[in-house]
C-alpha positions in Angstrom: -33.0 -16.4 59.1 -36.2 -15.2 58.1 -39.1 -17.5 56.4 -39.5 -18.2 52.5 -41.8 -15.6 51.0 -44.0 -17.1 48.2 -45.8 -14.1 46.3 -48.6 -14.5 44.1 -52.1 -13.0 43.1 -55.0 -14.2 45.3 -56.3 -16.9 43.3 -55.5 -20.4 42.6 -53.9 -20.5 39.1 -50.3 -21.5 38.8 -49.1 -21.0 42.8 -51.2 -23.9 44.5 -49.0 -26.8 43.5 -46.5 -24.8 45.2 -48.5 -24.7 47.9 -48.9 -28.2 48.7 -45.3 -28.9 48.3 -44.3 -26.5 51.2 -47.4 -27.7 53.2 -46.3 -31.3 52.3 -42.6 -30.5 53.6 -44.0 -28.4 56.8 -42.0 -25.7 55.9 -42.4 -22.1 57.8 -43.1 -19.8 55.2 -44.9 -16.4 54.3 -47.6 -16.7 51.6 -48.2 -13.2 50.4 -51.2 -12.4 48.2 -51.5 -9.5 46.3 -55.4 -8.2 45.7 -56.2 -8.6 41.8 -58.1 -5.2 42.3 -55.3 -3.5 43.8 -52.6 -4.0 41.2 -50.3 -0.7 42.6 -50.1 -2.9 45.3 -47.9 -5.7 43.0 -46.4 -2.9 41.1 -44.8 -0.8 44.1 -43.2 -4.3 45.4 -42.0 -5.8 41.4 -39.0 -3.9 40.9 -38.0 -3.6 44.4 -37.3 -7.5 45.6 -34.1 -7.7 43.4 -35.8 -10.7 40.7 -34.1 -11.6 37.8 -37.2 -11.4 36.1 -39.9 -9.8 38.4 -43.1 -11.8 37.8 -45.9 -13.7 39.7 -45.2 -16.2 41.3 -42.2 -15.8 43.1 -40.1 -17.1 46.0 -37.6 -15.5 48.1 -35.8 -18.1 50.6 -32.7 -16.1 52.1 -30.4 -15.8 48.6 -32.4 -17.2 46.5 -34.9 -15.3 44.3 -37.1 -17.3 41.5 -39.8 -16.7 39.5 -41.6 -18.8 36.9 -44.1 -21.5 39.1 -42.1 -24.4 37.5 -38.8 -23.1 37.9 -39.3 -22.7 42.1 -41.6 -26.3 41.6 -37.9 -28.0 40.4 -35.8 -26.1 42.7 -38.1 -27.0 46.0 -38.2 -30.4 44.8 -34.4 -30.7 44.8 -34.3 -28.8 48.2 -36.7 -31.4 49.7 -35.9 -35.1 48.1 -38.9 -34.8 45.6 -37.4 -34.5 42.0 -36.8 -37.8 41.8 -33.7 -41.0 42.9 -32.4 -41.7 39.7 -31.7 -40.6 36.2 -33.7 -42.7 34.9 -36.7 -41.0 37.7 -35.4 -37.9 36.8 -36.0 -38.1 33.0 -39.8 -39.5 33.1 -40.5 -36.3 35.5 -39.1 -33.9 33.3 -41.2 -35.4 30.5 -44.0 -35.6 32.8 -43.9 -32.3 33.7 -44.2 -31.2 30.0 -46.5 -33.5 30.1 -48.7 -31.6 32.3 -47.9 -28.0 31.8 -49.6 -28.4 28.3 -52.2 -30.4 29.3 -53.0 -27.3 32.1 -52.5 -24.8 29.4 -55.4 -26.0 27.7 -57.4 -25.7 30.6 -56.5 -21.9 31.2 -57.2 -21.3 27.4 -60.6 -22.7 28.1 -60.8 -20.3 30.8 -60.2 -16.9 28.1 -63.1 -14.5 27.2 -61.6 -14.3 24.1 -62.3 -17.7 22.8 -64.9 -18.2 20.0 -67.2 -21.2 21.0 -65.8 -23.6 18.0 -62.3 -23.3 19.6 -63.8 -23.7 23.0 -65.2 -27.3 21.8 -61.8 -27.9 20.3 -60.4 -27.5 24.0 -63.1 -29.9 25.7 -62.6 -33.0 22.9 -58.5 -32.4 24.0 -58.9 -32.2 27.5 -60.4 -36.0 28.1 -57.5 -36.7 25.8 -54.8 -35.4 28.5 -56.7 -37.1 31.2 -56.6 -40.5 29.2 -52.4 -40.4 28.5 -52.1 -39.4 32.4 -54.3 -42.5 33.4 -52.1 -44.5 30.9 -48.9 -43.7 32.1 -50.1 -43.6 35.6 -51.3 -47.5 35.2 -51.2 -49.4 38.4 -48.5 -47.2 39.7 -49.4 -45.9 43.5 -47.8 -42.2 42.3 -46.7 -41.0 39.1 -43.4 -42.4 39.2 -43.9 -44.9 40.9 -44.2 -45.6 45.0 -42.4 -41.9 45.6 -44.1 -38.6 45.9 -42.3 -36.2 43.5 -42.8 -33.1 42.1 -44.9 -33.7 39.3 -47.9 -35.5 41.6 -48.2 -31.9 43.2 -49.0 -30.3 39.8 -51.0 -33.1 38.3 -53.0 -33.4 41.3 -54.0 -29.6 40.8 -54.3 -30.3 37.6 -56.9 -33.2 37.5 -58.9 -30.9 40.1 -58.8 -28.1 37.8 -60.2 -29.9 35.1 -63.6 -31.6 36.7 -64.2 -27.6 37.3 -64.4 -27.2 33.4 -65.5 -30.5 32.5 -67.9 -32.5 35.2 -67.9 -35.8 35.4 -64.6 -36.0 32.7 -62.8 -38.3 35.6 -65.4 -41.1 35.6 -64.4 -42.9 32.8 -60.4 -43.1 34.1 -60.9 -44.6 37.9 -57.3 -45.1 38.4 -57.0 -40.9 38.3 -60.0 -40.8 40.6 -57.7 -43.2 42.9 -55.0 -41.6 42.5 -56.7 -38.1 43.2 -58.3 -39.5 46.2 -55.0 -40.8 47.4 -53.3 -37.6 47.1 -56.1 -35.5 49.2 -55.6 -38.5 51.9 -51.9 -38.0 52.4 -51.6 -37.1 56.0 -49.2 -33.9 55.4 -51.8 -32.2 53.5 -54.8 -33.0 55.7 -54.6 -29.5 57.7 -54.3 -27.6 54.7 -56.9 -29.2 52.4 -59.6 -29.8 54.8 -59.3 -26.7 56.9 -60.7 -24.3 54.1 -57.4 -22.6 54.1 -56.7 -23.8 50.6 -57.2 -21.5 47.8 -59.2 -24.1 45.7 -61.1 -20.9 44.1 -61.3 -18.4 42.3 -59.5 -20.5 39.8 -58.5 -17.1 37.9 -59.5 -13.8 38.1 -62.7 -12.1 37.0 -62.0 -11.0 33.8 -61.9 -14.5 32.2 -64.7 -16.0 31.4 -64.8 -19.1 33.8 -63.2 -19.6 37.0 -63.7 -16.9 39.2 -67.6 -16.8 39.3 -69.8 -18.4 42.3 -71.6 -20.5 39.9 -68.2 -21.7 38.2 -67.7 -23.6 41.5 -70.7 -25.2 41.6 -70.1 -27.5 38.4 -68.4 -29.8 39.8 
């Protein structure tokens, strides 16, 4: 059997919670970039790798074909014992995830060209607002959900990281998600990826958004 493929652009964006899930779970697999600058190179394979709905990122393991990052988040986490033990678990990480997803849409939109400076403040008053209903609900708990790793700690994790890019310092007033962020970047399963240099913590997008791909983007936080 051949390994997983997990295609994406070379950047961070919406693949590296996806990441840290397979390097979490040690699993073998193939993590194929495509060059931003070399877009024929995404277009000769898009049509040709038998997707329901050919799009980045996807993952190919054996049968299975999926695109949509959250869609091949959910189905690794039921392959691996991360999505949750009961319904009840099950239901807070769905809302969770929602949870999230909008909270990292804002900080993509924050990223655009394209936004006038007045909406661009609108997006900074909202995003210490996500960080505060996150520390909330994360309280005391030791994960999101509680002792367990699921999912969801994958994409908040990328998330909260994302976010002190955009806005330094926003993390100092909620020390629970600095704990919790610290705890994450401890856990022995990632320690090869994360402090090797291998991970993909930038560019954050590509270079024809405003913020996230440029040198001195980096250096904010």
């Amino acid at each position: 059997m051949s390994k997983p493929i997990l295609g994406y652009w070379n950047i961070r964006a919406l693949a590296e919670p996806i990441v840290y899930l397979l390097h979490y779970k040690n699993v073998d697999f193939e993590d194929k970039r495509y060059n931003l600058d070399d877009r024929p190179s995404w277009e000769n394979d898009k049509f040709n790798l038998n997707l329901d709905f050919p799009n980045l990122p996807y993952y190919i393991d054996d049968n299975v074909r999926l695109t949509q990052s959250t869609t091949i988040l959910r189905y690794l986490a039921e392959k691996y014992g991360l999505d949750g033990k009961t319904e009840q678990e099950k239901d807070q990480i769905s809302l969770v995830e929602q949870q999230i997803v909008d909270f990292r849409t804002h900080l993509f939109f924050m990223c655009f060209e394209k936004v006038v400076d007045e909406i661009k403040t609108q997006f900074e008053e909202k995003i210490p607002y996500h960080a505060k209903v996150i520390a909330e609900f994360l309280g005391n708990k030791k994960y999101l959900i509680g002792d367990s790793l699921t999912y969801v700690d994958f994409l908040a994790y990328d998330c909260i990281d994302f976010c002190e890019y955009l806005i330094p310092n926003v993390l100092d007033e909620f020390p629970n998600l600095k704990e919790y962020q610290e705890r994450f970047e401890n856990l022995s399963e990632l320690q090869r990826y994360l402090k090797t240099g291998t991970n993909r913590i930038w560019p954050i997008s590509a270079s024809k958004v405003q913020f996230g791909s440029k040198d001195a983007d980096q250096k904010q936080k």
